[in-house]
ChimeraX commands (.cxc) that place a marker at each C-alpha (Angstrom):
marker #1 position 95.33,67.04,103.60 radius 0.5
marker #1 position 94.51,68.93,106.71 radius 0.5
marker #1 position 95.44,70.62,109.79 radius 0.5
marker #1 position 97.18,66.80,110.97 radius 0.5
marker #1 position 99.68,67.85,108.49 radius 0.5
marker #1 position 101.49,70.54,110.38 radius 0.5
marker #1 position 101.03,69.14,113.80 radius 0.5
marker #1 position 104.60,68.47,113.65 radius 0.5
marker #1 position 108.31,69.62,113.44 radius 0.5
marker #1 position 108.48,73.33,112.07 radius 0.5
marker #1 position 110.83,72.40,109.28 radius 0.5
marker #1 position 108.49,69.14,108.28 radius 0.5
marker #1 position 105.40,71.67,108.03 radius 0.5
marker #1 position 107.68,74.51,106.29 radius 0.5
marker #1 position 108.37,71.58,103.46 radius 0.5
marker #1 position 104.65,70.66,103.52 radius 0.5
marker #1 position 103.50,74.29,102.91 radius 0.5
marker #1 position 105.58,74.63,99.85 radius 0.5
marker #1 position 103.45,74.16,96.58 radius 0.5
marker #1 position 100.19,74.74,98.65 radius 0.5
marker #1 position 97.66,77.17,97.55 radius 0.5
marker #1 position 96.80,79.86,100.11 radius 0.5
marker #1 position 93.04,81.94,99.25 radius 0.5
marker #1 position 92.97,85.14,100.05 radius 0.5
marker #1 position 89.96,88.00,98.97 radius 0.5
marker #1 position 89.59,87.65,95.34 radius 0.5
marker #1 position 92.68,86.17,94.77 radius 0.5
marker #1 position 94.90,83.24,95.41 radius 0.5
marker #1 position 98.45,82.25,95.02 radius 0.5
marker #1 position 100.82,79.30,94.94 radius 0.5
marker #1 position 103.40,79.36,98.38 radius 0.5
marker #1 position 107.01,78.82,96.64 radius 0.5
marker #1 position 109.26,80.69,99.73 radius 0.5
marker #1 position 108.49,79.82,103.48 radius 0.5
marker #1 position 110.34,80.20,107.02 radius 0.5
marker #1 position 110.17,77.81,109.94 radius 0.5
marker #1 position 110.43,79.43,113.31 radius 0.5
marker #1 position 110.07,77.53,116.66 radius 0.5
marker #1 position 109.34,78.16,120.11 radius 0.5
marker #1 position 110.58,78.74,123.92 radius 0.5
marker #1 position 114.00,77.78,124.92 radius 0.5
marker #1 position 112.78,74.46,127.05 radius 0.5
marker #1 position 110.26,73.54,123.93 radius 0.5
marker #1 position 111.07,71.07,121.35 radius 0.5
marker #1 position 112.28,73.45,118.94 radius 0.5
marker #1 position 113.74,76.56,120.86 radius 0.5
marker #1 position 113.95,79.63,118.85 radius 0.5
marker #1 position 115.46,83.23,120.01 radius 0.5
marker #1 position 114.19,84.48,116.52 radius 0.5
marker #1 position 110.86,83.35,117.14 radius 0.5
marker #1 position 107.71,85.98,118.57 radius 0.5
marker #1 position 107.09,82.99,120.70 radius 0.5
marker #1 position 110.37,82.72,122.08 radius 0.5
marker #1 position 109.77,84.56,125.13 radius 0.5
marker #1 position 106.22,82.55,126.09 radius 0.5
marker #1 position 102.86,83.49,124.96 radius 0.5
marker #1 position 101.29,86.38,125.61 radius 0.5
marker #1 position 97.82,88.75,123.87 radius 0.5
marker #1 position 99.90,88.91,120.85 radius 0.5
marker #1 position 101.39,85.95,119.94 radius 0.5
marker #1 position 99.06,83.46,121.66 radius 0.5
marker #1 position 97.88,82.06,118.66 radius 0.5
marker #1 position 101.79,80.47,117.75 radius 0.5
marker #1 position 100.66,78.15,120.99 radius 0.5
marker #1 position 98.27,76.48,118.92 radius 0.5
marker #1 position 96.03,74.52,117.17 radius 0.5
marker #1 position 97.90,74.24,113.87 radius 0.5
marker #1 position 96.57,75.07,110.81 radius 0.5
marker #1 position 95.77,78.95,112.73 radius 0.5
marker #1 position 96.43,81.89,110.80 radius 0.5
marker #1 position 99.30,83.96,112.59 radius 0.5
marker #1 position 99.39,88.01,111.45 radius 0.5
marker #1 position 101.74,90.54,112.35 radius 0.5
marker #1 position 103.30,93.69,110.98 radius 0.5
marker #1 position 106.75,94.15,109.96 radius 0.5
marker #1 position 108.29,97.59,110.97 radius 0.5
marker #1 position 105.26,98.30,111.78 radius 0.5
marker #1 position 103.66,98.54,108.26 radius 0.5
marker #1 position 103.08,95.35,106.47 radius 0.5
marker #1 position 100.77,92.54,107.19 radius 0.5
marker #1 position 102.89,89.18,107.20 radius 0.5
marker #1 position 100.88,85.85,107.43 radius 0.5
marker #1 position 102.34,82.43,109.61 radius 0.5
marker #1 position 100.47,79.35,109.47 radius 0.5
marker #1 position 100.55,77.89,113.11 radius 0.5
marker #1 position 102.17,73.88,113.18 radius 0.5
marker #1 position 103.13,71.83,116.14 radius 0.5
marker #1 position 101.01,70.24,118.39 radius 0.5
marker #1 position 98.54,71.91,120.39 radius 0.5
marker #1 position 99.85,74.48,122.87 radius 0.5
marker #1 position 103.70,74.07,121.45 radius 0.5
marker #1 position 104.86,77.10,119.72 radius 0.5
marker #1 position 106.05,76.97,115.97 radius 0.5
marker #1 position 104.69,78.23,113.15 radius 0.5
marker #1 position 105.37,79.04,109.35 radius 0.5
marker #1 position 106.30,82.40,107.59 radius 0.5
marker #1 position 105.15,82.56,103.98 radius 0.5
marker #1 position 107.22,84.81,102.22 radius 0.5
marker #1 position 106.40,84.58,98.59 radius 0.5
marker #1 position 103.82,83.27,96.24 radius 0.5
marker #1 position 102.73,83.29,92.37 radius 0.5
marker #1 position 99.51,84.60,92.13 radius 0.5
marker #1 position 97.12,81.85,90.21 radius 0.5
marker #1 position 93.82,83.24,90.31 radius 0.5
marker #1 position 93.01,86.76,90.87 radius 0.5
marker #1 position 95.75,88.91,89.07 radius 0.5
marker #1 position 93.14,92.11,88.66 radius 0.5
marker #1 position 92.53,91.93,92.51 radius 0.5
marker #1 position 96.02,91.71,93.25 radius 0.5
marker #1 position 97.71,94.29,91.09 radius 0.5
marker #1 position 95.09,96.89,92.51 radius 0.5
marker #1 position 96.44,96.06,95.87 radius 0.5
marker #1 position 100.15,96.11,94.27 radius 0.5
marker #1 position 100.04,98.51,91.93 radius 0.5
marker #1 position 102.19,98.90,88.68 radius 0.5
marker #1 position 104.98,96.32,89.89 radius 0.5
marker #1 position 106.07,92.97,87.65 radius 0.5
marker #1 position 103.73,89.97,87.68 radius 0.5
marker #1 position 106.84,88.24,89.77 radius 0.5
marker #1 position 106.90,91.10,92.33 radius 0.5
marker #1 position 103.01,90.79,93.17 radius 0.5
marker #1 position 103.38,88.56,95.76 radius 0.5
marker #1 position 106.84,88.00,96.52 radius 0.5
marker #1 position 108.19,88.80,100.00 radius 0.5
marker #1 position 105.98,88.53,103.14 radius 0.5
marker #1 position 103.61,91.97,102.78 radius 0.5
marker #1 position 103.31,91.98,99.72 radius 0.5
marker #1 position 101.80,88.24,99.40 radius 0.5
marker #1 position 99.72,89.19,102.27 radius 0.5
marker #1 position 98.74,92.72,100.59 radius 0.5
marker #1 position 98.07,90.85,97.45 radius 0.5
marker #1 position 95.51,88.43,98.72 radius 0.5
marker #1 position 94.17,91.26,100.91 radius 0.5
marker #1 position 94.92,89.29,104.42 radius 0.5
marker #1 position 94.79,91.87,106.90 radius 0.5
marker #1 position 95.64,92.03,110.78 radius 0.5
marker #1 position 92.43,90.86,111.96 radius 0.5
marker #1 position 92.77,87.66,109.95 radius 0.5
marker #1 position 94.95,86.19,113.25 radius 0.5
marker #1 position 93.76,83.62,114.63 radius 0.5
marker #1 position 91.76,81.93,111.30 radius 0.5
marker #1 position 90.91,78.52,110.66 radius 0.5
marker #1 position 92.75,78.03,107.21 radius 0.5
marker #1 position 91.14,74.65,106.71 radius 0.5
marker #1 position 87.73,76.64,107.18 radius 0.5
marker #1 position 86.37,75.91,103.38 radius 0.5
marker #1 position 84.29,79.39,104.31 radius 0.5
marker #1 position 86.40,80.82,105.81 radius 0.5
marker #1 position 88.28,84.14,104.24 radius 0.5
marker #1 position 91.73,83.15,104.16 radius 0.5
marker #1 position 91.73,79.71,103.14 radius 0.5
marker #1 position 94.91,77.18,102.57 radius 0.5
marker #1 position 95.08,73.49,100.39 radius 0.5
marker #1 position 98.07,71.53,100.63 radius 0.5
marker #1 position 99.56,69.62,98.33 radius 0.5
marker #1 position 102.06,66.66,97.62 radius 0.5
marker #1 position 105.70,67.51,98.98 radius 0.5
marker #1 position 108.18,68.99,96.32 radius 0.5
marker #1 position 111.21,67.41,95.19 radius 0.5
marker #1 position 113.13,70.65,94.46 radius 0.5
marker #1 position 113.32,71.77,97.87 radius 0.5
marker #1 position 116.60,74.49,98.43 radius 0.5
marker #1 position 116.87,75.41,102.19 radius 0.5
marker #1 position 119.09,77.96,103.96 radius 0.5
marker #1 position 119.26,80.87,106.47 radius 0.5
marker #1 position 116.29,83.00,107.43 radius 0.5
marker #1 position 116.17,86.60,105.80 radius 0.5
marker #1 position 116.78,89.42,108.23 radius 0.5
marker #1 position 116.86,87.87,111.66 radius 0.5
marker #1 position 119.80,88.89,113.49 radius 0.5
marker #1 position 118.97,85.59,116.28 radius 0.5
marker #1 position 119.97,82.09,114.98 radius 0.5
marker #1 position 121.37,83.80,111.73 radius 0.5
marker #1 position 122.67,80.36,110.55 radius 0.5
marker #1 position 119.59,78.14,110.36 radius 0.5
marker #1 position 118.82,77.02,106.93 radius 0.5
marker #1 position 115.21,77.21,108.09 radius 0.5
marker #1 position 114.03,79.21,104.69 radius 0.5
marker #1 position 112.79,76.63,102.48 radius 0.5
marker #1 position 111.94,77.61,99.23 radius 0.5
marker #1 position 111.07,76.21,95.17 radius 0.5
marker #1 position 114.39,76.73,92.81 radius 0.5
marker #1 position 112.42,77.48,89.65 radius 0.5
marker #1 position 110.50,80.49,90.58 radius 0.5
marker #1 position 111.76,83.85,90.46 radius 0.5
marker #1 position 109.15,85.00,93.04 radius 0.5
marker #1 position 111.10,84.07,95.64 radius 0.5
marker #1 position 112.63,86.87,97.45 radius 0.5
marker #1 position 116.50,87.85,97.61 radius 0.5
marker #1 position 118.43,86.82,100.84 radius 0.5
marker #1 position 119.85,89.75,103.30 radius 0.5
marker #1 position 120.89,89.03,106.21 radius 0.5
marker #1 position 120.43,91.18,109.27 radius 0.5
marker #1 position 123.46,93.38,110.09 radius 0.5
marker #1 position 122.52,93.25,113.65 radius 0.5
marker #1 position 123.31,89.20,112.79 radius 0.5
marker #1 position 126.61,87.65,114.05 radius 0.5
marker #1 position 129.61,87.18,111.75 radius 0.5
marker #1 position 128.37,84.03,109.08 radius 0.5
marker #1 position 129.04,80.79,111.31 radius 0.5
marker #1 position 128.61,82.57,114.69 radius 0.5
marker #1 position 125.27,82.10,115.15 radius 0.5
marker #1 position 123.56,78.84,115.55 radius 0.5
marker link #1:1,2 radius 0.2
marker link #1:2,3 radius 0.2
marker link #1:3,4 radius 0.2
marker link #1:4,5 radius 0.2
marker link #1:5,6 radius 0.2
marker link #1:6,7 radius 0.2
marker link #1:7,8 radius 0.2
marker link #1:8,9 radius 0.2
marker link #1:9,10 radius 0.2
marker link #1:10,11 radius 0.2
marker link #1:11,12 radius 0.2
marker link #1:12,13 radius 0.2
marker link #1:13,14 radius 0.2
marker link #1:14,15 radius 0.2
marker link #1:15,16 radius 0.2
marker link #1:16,17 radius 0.2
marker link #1:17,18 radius 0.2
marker link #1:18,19 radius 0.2
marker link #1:19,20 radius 0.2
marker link #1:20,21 radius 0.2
marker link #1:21,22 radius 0.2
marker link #1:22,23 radius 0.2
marker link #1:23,24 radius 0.2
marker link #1:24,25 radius 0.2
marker link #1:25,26 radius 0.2
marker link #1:26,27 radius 0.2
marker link #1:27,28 radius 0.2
marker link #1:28,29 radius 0.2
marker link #1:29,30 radius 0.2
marker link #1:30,31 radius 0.2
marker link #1:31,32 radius 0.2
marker link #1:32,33 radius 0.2
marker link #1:33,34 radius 0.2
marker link #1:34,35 radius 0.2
marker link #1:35,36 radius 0.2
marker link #1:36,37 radius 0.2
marker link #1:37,38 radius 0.2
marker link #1:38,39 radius 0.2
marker link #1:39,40 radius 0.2
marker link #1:40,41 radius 0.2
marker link #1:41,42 radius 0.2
marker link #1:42,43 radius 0.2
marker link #1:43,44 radius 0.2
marker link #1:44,45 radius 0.2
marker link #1:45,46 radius 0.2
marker link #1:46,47 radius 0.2
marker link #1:47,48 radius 0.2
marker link #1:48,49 radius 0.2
marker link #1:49,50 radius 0.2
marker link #1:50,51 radius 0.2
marker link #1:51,52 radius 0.2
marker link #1:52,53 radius 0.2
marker link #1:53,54 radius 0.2
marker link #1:54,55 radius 0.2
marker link #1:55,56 radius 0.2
marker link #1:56,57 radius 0.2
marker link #1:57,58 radius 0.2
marker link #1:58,59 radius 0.2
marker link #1:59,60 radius 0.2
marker link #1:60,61 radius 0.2
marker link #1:61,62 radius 0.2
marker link #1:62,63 radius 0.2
marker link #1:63,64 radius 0.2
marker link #1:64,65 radius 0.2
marker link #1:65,66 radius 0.2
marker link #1:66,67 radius 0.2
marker link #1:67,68 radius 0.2
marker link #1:68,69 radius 0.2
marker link #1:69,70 radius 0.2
marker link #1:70,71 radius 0.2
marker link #1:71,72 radius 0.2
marker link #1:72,73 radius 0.2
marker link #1:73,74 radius 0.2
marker link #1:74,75 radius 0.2
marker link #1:75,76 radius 0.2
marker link #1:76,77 radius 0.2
marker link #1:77,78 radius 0.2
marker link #1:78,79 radius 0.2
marker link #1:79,80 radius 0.2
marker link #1:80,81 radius 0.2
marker link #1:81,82 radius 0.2
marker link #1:82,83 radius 0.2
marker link #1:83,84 radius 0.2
marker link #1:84,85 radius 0.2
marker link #1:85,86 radius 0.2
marker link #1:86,87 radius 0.2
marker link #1:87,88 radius 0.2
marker link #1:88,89 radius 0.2
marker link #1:89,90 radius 0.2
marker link #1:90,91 radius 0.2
marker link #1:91,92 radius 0.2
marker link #1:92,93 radius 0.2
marker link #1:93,94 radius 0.2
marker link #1:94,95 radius 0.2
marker link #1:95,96 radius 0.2
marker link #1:96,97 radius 0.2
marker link #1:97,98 radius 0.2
marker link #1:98,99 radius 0.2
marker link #1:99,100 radius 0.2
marker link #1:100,101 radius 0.2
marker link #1:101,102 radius 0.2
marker link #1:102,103 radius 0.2
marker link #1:103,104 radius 0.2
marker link #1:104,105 radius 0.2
marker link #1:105,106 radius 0.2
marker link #1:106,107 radius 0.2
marker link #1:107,108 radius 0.2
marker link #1:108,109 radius 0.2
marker link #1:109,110 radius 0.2
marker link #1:110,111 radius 0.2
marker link #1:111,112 radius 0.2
marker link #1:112,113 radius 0.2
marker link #1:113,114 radius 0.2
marker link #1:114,115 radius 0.2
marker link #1:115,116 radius 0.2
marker link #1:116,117 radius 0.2
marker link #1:117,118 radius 0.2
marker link #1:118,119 radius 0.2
marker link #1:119,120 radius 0.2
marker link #1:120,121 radius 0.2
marker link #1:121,122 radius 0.2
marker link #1:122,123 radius 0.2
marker link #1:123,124 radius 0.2
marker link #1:124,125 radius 0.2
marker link #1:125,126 radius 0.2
marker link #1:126,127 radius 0.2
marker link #1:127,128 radius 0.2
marker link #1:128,129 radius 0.2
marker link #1:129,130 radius 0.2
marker link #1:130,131 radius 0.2
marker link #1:131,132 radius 0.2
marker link #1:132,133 radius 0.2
marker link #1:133,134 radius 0.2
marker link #1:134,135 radius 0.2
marker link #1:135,136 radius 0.2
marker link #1:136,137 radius 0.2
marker link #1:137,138 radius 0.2
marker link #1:138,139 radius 0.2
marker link #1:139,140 radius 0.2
marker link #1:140,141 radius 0.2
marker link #1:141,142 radius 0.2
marker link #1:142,143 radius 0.2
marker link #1:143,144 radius 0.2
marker link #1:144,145 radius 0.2
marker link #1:145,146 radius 0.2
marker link #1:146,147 radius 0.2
marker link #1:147,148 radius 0.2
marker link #1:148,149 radius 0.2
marker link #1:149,150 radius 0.2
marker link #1:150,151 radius 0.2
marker link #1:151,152 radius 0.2
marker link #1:152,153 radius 0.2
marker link #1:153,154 radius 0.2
marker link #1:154,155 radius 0.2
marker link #1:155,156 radius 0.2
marker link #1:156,157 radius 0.2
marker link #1:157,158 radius 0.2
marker link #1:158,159 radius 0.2
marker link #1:159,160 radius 0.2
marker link #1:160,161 radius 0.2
marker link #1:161,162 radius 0.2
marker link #1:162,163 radius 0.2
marker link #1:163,164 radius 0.2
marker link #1:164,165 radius 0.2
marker link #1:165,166 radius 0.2
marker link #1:166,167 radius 0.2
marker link #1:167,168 radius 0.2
marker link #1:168,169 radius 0.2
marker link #1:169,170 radius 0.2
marker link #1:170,171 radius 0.2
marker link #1:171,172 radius 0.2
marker link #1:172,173 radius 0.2
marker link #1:173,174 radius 0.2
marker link #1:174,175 radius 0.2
marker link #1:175,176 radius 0.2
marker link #1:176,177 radius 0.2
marker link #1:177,178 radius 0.2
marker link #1:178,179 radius 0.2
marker link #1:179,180 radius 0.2
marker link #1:180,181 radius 0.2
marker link #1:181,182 radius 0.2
marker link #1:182,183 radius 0.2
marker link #1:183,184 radius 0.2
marker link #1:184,185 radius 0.2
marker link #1:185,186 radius 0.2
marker link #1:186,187 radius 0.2
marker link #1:187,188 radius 0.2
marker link #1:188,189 radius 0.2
marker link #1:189,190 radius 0.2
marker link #1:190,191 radius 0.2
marker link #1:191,192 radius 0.2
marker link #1:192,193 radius 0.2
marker link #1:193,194 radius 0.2
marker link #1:194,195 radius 0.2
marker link #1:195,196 radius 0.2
marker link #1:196,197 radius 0.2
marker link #1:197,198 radius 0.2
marker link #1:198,199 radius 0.2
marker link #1:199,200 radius 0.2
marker link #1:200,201 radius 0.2
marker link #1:201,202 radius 0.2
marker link #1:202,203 radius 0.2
view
């Protein structure tokens, strides 16, 4: 499969990313947790937890498209998480990956990681991201570049697909936009934002 595959709904591509393997430097790792965030409010899929929500701009231009674009960012500003763009062509949306297992790699990883559990190496988005050695500068990649760095194969959808609310975003609290593979225990632990509405206030 290709970049076709996540020109579409966020969710759709969220469900496609699971199970695919994402190449990193010297490393690689299956995706088993992801997050589906959308766009502006008159898009298809309007988001107020999205970076794009608010219209593009130098640092989230790359949400706007082509899919299959590598989407970096840091989190308080300290760790490198990784999006893979979706949608059609200048419509925002793209996919968080918060965890994977690493496949290939381990030595490379754990020198990133350090002394944690084979489970923790990549799970949650900066440490997958620190793991396969993405950095910021990565935005903007082709992942269906076969040389490029930071490379990404799909595979079939999973049957064992568990959904619910987004970790930490205190907009759209509710969503079951997290998408993620039961049997792993990679995948991270929810918290939700205590900035969030009340459970069932927030759409």
């Amino acid at each position: 499969m290709s970049a076709d595959a996540l020109s579409t709904d966020p969710q759709v591509a969220a469900r496609r990313l699971l199970g695919a393997t994402l190449y990193g430097r010297d490393a690689a790792a299956l995706i088993v947790e992801v997050e589906a965030y959308g766009g502006v409010p008159d898009g298809p899929w309007p988001d107020p937890a999205a970076h794009s929500f608010r219209g593009p701009n130098a640092r989230n231009e790359v949400m706007f498209g082509p899919a299959g674009r590598l989407y970096t960012y840091r989190s308080h500003g300290i760790h490198v998480c990784a999006n893979i763009v979706c949608g059609p062509d200048g419509t925002a949306a793209a996919v968080l990956l918060r965890a994977g297992v690493i496949i290939a790699g381990t030595a490379a990883a754990r020198r990133r990681r350090g002394d944690v559990a084979d489970r923790a190496l990549a799970r949650g988005p900066g440490n997958l991201c620190s793991a396969l050695g993405i950095a910021m500068s990565d935005s903007g990649l082709d992942v269906f570049d076969a040389a490029g760095p930071v490379r990404l194969e799909l595979a079939a959808e999973r049957a064992s697909v568990i959904s619910g609310p987004r970790v930490g975003v205190s907009k759209a609290a509710d969503r079951s936009w997290r998408f993620w593979l039961a049997e792993y225990p990679e995948v991270s632990a929810y918290r939700r934002s205590p900035r969030a509405p009340a459970t069932g206030l927030s759409d």
